[in-house]
C-alpha positions as CSV (number, residue, x, y, z in Angstrom):
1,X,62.9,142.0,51.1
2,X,59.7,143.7,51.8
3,X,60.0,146.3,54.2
4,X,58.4,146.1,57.5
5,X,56.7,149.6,57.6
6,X,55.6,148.6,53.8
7,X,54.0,145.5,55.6
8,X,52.5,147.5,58.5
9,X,50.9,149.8,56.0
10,X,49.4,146.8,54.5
11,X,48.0,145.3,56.8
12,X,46.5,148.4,58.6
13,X,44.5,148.2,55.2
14,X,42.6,145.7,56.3
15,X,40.1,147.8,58.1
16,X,39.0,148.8,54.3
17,X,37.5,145.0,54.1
18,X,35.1,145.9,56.2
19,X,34.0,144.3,59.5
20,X,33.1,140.8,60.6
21,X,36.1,139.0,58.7
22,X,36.0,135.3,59.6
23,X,39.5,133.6,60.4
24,X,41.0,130.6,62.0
25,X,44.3,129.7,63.7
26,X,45.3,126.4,64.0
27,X,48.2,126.2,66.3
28,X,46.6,129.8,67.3
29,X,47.5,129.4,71.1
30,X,51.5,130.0,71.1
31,X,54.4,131.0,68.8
32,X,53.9,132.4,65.5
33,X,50.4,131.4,65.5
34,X,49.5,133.4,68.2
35,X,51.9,136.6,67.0
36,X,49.6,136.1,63.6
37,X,46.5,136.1,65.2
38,X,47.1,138.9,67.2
39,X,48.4,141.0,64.2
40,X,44.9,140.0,62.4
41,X,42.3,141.2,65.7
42,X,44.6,144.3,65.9
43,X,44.6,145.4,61.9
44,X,40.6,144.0,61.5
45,X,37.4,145.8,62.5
46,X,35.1,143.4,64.5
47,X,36.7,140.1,63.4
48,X,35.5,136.8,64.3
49,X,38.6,134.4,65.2
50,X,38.5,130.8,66.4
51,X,41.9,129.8,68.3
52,X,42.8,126.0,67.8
53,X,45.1,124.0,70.2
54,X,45.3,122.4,73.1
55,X,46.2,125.0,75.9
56,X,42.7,126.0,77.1
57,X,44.8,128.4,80.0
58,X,46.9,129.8,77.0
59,X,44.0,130.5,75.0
60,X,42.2,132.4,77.9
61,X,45.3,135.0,78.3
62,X,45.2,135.4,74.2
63,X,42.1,136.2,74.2
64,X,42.1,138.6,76.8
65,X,45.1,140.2,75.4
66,X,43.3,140.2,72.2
67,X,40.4,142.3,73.9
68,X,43.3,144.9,74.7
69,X,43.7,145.3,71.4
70,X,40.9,145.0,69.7
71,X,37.6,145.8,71.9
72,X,35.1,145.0,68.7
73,X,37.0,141.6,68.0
74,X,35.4,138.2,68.9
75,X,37.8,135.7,69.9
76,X,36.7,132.2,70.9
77,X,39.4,128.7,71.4
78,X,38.3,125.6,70.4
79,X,40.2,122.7,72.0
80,X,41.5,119.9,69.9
81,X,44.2,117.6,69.6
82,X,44.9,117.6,65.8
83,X,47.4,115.1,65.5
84,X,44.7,113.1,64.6
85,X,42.4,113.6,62.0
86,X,39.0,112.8,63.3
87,X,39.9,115.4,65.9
88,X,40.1,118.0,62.9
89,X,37.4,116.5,61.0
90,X,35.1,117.1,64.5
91,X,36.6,121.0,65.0
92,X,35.3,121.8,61.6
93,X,31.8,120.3,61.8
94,X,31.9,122.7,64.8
95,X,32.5,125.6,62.8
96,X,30.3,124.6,59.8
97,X,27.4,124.6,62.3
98,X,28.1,128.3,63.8
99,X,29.5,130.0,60.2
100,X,28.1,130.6,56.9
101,X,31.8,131.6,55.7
102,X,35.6,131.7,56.6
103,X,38.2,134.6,54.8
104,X,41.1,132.9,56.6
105,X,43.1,129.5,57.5
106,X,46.1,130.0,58.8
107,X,48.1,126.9,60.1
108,X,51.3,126.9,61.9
109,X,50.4,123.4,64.0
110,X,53.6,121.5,64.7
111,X,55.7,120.2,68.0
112,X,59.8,119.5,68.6
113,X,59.7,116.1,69.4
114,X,62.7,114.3,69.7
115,X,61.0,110.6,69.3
116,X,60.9,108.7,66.1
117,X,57.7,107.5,64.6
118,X,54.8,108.1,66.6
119,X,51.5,106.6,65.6
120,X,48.5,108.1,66.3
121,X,44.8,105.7,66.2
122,X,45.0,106.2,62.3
123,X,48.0,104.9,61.9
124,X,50.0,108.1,60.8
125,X,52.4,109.1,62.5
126,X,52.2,112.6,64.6
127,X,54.5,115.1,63.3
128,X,53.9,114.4,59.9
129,X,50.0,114.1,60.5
130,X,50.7,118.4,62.2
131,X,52.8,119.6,59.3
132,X,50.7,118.2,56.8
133,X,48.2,116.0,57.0
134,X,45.8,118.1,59.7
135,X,46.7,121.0,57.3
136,X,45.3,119.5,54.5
137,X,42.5,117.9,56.0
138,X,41.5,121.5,57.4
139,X,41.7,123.0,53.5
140,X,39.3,120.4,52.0
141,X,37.0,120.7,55.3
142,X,36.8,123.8,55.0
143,X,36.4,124.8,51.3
144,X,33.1,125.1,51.1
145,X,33.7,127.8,53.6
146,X,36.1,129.3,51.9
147,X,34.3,129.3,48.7
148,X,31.2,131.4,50.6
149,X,33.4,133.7,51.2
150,X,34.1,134.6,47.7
151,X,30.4,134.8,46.4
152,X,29.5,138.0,49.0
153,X,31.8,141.7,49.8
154,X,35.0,141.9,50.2
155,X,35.2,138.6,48.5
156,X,37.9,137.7,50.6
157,X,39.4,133.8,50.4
158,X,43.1,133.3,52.2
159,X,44.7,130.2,53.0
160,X,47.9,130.0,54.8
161,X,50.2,126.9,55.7
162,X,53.1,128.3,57.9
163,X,56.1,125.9,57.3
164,X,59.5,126.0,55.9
165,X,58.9,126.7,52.5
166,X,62.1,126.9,50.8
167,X,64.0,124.6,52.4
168,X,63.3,121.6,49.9
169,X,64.6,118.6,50.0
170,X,64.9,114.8,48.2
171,X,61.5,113.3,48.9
172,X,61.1,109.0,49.2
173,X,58.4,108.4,46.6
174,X,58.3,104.7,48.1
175,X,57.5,105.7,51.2
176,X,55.4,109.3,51.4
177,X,53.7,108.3,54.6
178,X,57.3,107.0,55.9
179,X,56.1,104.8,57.4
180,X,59.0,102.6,57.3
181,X,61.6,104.4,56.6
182,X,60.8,107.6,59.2
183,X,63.1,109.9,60.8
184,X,62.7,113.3,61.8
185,X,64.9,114.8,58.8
186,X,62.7,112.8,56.4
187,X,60.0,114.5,58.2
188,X,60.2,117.6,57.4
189,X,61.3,117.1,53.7
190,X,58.5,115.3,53.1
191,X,55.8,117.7,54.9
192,X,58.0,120.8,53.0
193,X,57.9,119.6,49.9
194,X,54.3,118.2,49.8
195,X,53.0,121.3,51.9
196,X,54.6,123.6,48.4
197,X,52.9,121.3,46.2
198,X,49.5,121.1,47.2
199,X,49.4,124.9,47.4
200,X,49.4,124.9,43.9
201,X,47.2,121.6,43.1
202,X,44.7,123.4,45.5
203,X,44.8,126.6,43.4
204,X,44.4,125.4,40.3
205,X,40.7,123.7,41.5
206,X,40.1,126.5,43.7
207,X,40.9,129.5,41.5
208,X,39.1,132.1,43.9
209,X,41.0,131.4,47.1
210,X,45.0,132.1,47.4
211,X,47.1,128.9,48.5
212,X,50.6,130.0,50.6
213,X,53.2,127.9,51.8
214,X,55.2,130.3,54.2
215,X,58.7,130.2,56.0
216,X,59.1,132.2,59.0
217,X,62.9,132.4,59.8
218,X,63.9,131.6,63.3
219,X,61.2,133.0,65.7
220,X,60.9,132.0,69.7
221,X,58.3,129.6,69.6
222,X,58.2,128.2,72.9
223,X,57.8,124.7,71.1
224,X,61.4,124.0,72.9
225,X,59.1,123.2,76.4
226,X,57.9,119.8,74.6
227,X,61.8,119.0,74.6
228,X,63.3,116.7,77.5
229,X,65.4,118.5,79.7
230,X,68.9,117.5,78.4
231,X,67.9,119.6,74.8
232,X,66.3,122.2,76.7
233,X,69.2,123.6,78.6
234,X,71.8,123.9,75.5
235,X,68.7,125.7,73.1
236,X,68.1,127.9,76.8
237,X,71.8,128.7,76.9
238,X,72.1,129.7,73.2
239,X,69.1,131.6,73.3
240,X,71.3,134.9,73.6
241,X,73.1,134.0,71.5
242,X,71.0,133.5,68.8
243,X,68.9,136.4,69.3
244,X,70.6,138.9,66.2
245,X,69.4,135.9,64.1
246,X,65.8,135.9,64.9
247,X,62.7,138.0,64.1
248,X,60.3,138.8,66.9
249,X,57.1,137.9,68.0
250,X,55.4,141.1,67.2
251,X,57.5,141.1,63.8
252,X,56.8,137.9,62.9
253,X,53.1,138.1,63.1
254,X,53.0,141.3,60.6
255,X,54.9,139.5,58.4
256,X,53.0,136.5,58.2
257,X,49.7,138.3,58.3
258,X,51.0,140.4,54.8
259,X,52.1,136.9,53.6
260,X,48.6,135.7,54.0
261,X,46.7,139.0,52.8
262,X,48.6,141.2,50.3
263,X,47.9,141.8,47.1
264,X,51.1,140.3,46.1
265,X,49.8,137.0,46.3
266,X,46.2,137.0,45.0
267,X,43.8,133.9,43.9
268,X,44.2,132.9,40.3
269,X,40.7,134.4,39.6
270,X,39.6,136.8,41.9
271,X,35.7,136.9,42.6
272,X,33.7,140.1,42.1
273,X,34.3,142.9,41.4
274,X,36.0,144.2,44.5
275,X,39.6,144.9,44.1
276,X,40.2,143.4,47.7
277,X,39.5,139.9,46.7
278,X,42.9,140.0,45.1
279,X,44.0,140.8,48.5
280,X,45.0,144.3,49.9
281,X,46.2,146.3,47.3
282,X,50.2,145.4,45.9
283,X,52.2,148.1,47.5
284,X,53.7,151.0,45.1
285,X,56.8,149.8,43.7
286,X,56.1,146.0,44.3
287,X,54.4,143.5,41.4
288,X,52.6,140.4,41.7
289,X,54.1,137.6,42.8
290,X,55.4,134.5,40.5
291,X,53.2,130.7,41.7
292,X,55.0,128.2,42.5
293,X,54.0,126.5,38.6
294,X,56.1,129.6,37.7
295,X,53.2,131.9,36.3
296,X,52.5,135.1,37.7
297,X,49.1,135.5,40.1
298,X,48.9,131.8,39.6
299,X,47.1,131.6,43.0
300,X,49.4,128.9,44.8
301,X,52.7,130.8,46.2
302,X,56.0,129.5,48.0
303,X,56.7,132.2,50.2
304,X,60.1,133.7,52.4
305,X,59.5,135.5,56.1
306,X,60.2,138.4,54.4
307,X,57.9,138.3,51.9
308,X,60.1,137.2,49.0
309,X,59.3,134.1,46.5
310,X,61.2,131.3,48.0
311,X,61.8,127.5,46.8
312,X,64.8,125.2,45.4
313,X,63.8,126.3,41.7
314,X,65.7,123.5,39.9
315,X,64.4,120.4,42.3
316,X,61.3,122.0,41.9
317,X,61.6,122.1,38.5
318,X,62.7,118.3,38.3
319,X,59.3,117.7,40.6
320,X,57.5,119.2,38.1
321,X,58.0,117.3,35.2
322,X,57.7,114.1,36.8
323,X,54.4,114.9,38.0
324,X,55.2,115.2,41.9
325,X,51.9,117.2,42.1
326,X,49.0,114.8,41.0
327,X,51.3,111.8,42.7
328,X,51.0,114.4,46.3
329,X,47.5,114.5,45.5
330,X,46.3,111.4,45.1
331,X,48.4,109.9,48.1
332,X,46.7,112.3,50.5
333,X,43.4,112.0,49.1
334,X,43.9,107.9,49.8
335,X,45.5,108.7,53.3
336,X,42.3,110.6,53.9
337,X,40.2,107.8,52.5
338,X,41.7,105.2,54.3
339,X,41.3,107.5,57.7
340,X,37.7,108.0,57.3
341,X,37.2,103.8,57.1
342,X,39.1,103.5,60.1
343,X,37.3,106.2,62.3
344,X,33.6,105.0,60.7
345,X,35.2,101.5,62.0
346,X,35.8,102.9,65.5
347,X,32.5,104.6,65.3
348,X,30.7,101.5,64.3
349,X,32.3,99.8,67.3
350,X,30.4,102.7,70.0
C-alpha cells in the first residue's frame, strides 16, 4: 500500500508540470469523479478542466468550490447524457474546437440501476454503454488530443478508467454486448474485464500516453439516489455501519489522482526529454509498476485504490493466451462502427 502522505507528496508535485494542464472528467459532477477533480484544480497551477455529466446545478457548486481552491483554475461543465454515444461523440467535437491538447481523461461514468437491460437509440444497453463503451469512445475521440500533448513541455499524456479493476470475472464470448443474455452481474464482468484489456491494446498503439484501469474501494458515491426507495433505506441504514470500511471523499480523490499521474505508472515510451512525461517522479523506495501484459513500464496498468497492481493473474493469464485482447478490440471497434451507421441514419432522416 502506498501511503497517503507518500501520495500527497506526489501529487503536490504537480505544480512542477507547469501551468495550463488540460483535463477532463467524465462523470466529473459527483462521487469519486468529483473528489478527483477537485484533488487535480487543488495540486495544478492554472488548470483547465471540463466537468462532464448531467447535473448542470451540481456542476455550478463544483465549480465554485473549485474556485475556493484554486483561484487560477478554469473550470467549465459540459452537459451530456453519455449513455449514448452520439452524445460523447458531440461533447468531444466540442472540445476539439476550443483545445489544441488534453494531459488528462479520467472516467468514473456509471449509475446503480436496478433494471435489467436498458437500450438506449443505438441499441446498447445503458450501463454497459457507461462502464465501457462511452469510455472507450472518449479514448479514441480524444487521441489525437492526447497525442498533442506529448509533442510540446511537460509532455504530459494520462488516461484513466475508474472501475473495478481487480475484481475479474468469467466473460460470455458469445455474447460481449449481452445482449441476450444480460444481467447486472454479467455487467460488470464484462465492462471489468474488457475495461483491463483495452488499457493495454490502447498502450501498445499509443506508446506515449499511460492507459489505467483503476479500483476505488468502497467510497460514498451518492449513486444510491438513482435507487428506488425500497434499496435506498437498507444501503441508508447500513451506511454507519459500513463506514470503517470505506475511504473518504477527500481520500479517494488523492488516491486516484496519484493513480492517474505518478511515475509509477508511466507510458511505454515517454516523449521528450522531460522526465515528467513519465509522470511525477516514482517516490523513493517505490519502482515502476508491472502492465497488465506482465512487463514492467509497459504503459497499460491494472491498478488497486491504494495504489498497488491489482488483477486475477491466472484468469488473466488464461485471457491472454487465447487472445482476449484483439477479440475485445475488434468487437468494440465494430460496436462503434455499427453506432456511427445508425446515428448517420438518424441524421440522414433530419
Amino acid at each position: 500500500m502506498v501511503a497517503l502522505d507518500i501520495v500527497h507528496a506526489s501529487n503536490a508535485q504537480l505544480r512542477e508540470l507547469g501551468p495550463g494542464l488540460v483535463a477532463l472528467f467524465v462523470g466529473g459532477t459527483s462521487g469519486i469523479g468529483e473528489y478527483t477533480a477537485k484533488a487535480f484544480v487543488r495540486n495544478t497551477v492554472s488548470p483547465h478542466v471540463y466537468l462532464v455529466g448531467r447535473n448542470a446545478a451540481a456542476a455550478e457548486r463544483i465549480i465554485h468550490e473549485c474556485k475556493a481552491l484554486n483561484h487560477d483554475g478554469n473550470v467549465e461543465f459540459l452537459k451530456a447524457d453519455v449513455t449514448e454515444l452520439g452524445e460523447v461523440d458531440r461533447v468531444c467535437q466540442e472540445v476539439g474546437k476550443r483545445e489544441k491538447h488534453i494531459n488528462l481523461l479520467v472516467q468514473s461514468q456509471g449509475n446503480m440501476t436496478l433494471k435489467g437491460r436498458d437500450e438506449n437509440s443505438e441499441g446498447l444497453d445503458r450501463k454497459f454503454t457507461l462502464n465501457y463503451y462511452s469510455r472507450m469512445r472518449f479514448i479514441t475521440n480524444l487521441l489525437p488530443l492526447l497525442r498533442n500533448a506529448t509533442s510540446t513541455p511537460p509532455h504530459f499524456s494520462r488516461i484513466l478508467s475508474i472501475l473495478s479493476a481487480g475484481t475479474e470475472g468469467r466473460v460470455n464470448f458469445e455474447d460481449l454486448e449481452l445482449k441476450n443474455t444480460f444481467s447486472r452481474m454479467r455487467c460488470a464482468t464484462h465492462t471489468i474485464v474488457m475495461n483491463d484489456f483495452m488499457a493495454e491494446e490502447f498502450a501498445a498503439r499509443e506508446p506515449r500516453t499511460s492507459f489505467i484501469h483503476s479500483a476505488p474501494l468502497a467510497v460514498n458515491t451518492g449513486l444510491a439516489r438513482e435507487l428506488p426507495l425500497w434499496a435506498r433505506l437498507p444501503i441508508k441504514a447500513l451506511s454507519p455501519l459500513m463506514a470503517p470500511f470505506m475511504v473518504g471523499a477527500d481520500e479517494t480523490g488523492a488516491r486516484q489522482l496519484f493513480i492517474a499521474t505518478s511515475g509509477l505508472f508511466p507510458p511505454a515510451k515517454p516523449a521528450g526529454d522531460s522526465v515528467l512525461a513519465a509522470g511525477v517522479p516514482v517516490p523513493k523506495g517505490l519502482s515502476v509498476a508491472k502492465g497488465a501484459n506482465g512487463k514492467v513500464g509497459s504503459g497499460g496498468y491494472l491498478v488497486n485504490w491504494n495504489g498497488e497492481i491489482t488483477g486475477k493473474e491466472a484468469l488473466l493469464k488464461e485471457y491472454h493466451d487465447k487472445g482476449v485482447g484483439k477479440i475485445v478490440w475488434e468487437h468494440t471497434m465494430g460496436i462503434f462502427d455499427r453506432v456511427e451507421k445508425i446515428n448517420q441514419a438518424k441524421a440522414d432522416v433530419k
